[in-house]
C-alpha positions as CSV (number, residue, x, y, z in Angstrom):
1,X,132.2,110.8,6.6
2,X,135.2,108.5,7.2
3,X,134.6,105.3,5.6
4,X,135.5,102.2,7.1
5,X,138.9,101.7,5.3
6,X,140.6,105.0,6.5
7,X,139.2,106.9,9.7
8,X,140.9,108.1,12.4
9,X,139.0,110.1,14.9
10,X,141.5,111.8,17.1
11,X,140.1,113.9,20.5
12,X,142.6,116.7,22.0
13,X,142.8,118.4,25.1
14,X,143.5,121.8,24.9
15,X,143.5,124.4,27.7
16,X,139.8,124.4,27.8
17,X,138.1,123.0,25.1
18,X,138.3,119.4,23.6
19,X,138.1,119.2,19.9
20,X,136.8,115.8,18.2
21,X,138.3,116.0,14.6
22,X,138.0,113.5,11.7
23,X,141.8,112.3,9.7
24,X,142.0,110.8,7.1
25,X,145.2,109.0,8.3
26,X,144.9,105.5,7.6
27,X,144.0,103.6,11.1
28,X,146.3,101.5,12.7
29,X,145.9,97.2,12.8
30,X,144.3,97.2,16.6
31,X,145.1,95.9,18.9
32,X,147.7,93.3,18.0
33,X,147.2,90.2,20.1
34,X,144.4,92.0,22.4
35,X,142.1,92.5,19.1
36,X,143.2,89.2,17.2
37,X,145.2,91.1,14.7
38,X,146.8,88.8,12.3
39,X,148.1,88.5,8.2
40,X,145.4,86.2,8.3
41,X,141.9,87.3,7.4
42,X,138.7,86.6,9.6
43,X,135.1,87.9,9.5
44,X,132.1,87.4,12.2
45,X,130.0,85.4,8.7
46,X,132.7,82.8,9.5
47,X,130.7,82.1,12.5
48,X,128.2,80.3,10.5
49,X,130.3,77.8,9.3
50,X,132.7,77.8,12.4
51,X,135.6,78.3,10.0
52,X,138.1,80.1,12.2
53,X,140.2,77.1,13.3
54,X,140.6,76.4,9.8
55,X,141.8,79.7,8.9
56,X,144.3,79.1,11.3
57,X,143.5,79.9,14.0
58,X,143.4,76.7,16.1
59,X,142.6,78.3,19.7
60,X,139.5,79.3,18.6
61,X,138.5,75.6,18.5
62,X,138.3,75.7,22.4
63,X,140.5,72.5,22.9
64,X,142.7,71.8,25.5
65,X,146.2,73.6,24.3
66,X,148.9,72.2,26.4
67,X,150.6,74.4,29.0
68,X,151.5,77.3,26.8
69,X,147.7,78.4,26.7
70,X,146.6,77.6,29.7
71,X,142.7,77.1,30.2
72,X,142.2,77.1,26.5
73,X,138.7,75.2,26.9
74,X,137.3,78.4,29.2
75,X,136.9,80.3,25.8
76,X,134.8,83.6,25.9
77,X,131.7,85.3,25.3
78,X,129.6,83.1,27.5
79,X,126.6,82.6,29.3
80,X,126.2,84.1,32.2
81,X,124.2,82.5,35.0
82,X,121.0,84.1,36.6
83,X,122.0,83.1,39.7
84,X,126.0,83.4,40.8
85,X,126.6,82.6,44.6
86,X,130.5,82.7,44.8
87,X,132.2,86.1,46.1
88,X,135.3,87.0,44.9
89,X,137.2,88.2,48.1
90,X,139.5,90.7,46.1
91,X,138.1,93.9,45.0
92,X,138.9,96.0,41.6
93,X,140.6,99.6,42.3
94,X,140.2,102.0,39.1
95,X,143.2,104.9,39.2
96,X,142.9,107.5,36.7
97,X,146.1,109.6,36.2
98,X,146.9,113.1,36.4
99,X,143.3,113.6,35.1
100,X,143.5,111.1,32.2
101,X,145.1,111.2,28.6
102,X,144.7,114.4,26.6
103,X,144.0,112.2,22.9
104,X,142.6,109.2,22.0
105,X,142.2,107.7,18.7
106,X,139.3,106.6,17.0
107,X,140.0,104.3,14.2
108,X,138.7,100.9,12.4
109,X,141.0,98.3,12.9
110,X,138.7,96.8,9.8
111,X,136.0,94.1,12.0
112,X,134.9,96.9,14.6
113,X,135.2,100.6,15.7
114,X,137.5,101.7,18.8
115,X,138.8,104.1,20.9
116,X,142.8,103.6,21.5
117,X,145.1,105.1,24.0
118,X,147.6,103.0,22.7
119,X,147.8,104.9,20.2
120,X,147.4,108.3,21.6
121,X,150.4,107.4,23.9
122,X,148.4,107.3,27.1
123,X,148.6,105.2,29.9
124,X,146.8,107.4,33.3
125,X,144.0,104.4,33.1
126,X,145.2,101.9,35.3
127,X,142.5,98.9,36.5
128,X,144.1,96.7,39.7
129,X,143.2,93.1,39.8
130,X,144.4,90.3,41.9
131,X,147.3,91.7,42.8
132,X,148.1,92.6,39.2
133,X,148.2,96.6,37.4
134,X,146.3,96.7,33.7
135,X,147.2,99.5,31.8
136,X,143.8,101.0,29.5
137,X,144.5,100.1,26.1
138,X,141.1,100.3,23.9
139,X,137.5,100.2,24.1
140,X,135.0,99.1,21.3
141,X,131.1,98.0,20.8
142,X,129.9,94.9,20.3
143,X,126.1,94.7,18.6
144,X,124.5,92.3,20.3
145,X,126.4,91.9,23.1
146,X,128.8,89.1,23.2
147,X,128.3,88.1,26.5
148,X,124.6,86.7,27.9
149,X,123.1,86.5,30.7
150,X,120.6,84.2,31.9
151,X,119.9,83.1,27.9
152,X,119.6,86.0,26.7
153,X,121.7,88.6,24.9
154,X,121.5,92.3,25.7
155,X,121.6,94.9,23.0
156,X,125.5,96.0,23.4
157,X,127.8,95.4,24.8
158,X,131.1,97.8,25.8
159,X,134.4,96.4,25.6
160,X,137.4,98.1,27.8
161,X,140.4,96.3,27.2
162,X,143.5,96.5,29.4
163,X,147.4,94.7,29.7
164,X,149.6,94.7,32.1
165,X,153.6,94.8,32.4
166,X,153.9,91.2,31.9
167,X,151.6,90.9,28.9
168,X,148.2,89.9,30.8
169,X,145.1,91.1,29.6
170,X,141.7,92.3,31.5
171,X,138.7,93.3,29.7
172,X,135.9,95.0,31.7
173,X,132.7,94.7,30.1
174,X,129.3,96.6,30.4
175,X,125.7,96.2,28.8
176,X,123.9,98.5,26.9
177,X,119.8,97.8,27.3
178,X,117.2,99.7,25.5
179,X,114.4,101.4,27.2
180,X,111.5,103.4,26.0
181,X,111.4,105.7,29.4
182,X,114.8,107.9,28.4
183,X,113.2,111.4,28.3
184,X,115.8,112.4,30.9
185,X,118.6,109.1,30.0
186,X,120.4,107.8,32.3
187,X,123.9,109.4,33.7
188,X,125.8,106.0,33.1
189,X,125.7,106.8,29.3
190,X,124.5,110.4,29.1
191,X,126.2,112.6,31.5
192,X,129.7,110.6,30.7
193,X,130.6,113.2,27.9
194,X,133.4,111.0,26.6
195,X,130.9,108.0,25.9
196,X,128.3,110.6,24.5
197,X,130.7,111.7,21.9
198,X,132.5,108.1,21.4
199,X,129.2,106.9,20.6
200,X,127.4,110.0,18.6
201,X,130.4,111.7,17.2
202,X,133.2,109.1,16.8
203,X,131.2,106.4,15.6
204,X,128.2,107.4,14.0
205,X,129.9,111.1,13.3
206,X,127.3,113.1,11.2
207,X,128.8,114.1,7.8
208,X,127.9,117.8,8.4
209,X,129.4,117.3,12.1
210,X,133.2,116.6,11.9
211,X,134.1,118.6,14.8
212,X,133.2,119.2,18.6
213,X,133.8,121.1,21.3
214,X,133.4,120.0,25.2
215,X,135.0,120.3,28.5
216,X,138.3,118.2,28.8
217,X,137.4,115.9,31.5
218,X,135.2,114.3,29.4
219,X,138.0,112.2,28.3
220,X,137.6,109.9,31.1
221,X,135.8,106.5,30.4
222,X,135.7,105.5,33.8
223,X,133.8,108.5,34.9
224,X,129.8,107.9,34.6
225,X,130.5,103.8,34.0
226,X,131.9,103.0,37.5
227,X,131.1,103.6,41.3
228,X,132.6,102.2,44.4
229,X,130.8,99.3,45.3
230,X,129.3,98.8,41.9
231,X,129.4,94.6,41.0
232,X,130.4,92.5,38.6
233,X,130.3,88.7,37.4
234,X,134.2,87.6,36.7
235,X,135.4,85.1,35.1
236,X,138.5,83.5,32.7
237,X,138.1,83.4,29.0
238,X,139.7,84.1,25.8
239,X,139.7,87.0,23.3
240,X,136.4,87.1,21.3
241,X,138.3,87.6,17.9
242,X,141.1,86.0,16.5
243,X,143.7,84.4,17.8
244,X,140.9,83.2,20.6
245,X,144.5,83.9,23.0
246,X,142.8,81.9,26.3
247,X,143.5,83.0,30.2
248,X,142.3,86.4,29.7
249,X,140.6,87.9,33.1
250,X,137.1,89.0,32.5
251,X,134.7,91.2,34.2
252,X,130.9,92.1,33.3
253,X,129.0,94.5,35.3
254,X,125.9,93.1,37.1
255,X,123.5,96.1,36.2
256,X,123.1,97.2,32.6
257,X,123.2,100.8,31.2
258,X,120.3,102.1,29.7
259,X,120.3,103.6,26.1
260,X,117.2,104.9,24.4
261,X,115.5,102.1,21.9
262,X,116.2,104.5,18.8
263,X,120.2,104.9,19.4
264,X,120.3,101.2,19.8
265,X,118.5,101.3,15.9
266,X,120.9,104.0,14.7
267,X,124.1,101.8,15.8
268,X,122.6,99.1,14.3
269,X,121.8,100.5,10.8
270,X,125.4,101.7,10.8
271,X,126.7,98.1,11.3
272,X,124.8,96.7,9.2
273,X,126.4,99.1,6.6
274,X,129.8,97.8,7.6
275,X,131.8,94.5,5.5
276,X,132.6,92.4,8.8
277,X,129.3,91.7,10.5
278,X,127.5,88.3,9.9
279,X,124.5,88.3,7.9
280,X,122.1,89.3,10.7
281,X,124.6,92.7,11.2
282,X,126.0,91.4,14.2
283,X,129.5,91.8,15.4
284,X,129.8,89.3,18.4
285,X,130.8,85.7,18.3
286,X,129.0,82.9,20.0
287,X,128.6,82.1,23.3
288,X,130.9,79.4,24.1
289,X,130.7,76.2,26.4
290,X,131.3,77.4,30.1
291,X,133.2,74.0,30.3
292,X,133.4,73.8,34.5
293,X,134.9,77.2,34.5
294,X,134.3,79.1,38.1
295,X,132.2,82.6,37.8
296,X,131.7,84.6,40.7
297,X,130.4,88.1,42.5
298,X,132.8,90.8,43.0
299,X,132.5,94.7,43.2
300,X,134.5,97.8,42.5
301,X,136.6,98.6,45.7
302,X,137.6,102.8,44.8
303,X,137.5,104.6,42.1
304,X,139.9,107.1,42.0
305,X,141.1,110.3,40.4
């Protein structure tokens, strides 16, 4: 297996069949500003002790930051209301491509797994936002989920992370729930092939299973996670890692996706494995002080491609 320090799972798209092989090419630092990457180390048992400002990383302290970092005090994860009344009147539009990207990395970028397309050179996943194109950069876990809703965490939480042109960021987020009723699972997480193996094969690869084989359009995240007219809480907030970079555009899907209880327990055994998490074998920071901030109810106008 590829340890922590040095994996890079890399997926191809050949003529017909995709192939999921494991390098031992050292992986690449993230995601740069969208991750938090920095000379500066950070872990998520800092969170005990609050010590990231100190580290210096003063953004993370959630104080007002002067016009540069606008909105600095609307930090991220948070709480999500039960009970959210406000419509947003603009819709998100999710293009895929000329069929998607034919590689994606997997790699540790040393606090988390993720998926890059940065790094495979792709850029057919475009998400439109007020008025403003996000490029797909990377996607990554988060156990439990970072966000909550109501007052309560859900098991995971997805992470798809997207810029734009002008060096805005958007990060679409979606729950993972367990369920004990998943003798046929749910075709959110199951019947999208590229999350199946992202989740079974990339992450928690099987020693004896370094390779696999499966139709290319499984190389579409959006596929299986998003339908027209699907909804969504949004929100502003920061990055959930170092640098804490504020007036980031967030979206969390409404409904959750169902996993079965004992993947949620495999995922979790493998983190707990891992040097970043907190002491409890978590990997998401605390919810943060919603601080006026305005949330509201939109929905996924087309999906297309």
């Amino acid at each position: 297996v590829c340890t922590p320090a040095q994996p890079l799972f890399e997926m191809s798209r050949m003529a017909a069949p995709l192939v999921l092989v494991c390098s031992l090419t050292p992986a690449l630092a993230g995601m740069g500003a969208l991750r938090g990457g920095s000379g500066v180390t950070w872990d998520y048992q800092g969170f005990h002790i609050g010590d990231w400002p100190a580290r210096g990383f003063p953004l993370c302290a959630g104080k007002p930051a002067g016009p540069e970092y606008p909105h600095n005090e609307w930090q991220a994860p948070i709480d999500i209301p039960m009970i959210v009344t406000d419509r947003d009147n603009d819709s998100l539009i999710l293009t895929t491509v000329d069929g998607g990207c034919e590689r994606v990395d997997m790699e540790s970028n040393e606090h988390t797994w993720e998926a890059s397309w940065e790094d495979g050179n792709c850029s057919n996943f475009v998400a439109t936002w007020h008025g403003r194109n996000y490029t797909l950069q990377q996607l990554h876990f988060h156990f439990e989920s970072e966000n909550m809703l109501g007052g309560h965490h859900q098991d995971m939480e997805i992470h798809l992370v997207h810029k734009s042109a002008d060096g805005a960021s958007l990060v679409i987020g979606a729950f993972l729930e367990h369920t004990e009723h998943v003798e046929q699972p749910h075709k959110t997480f199951w019947e999208n092939g590229f999350l199946h193996q992202l989740f079974f094969h990339g992450f928690l690869g099987q020693p004896d299973s370094q390779q696999m084989l499966a139709p290319a359009w499984r190389l579409n995240p959006y596929s299986g996670l998003f339908s027209e007219g699907t909804e969504f809480y949004s929100f502003l907030g920061s990055l959930t890692t170092p640098p804490c970079t504020p007036n980031l555009e967030w979206v969390v899907l409404r409904q959750s996706i169902p996993i079965a209880t004992k993947d949620v327990f495999t995922f979790e055994q493998y983190l707990k494995k891992a040097p970043q998490p907190d002491s409890y074998g978590m990997v998401d920071r605390p919810v943060q002080p919603l601080n006026g901030r305005p949330i509201k109810v939109g929905s996924i106008g087309k999906v297309v491609g």
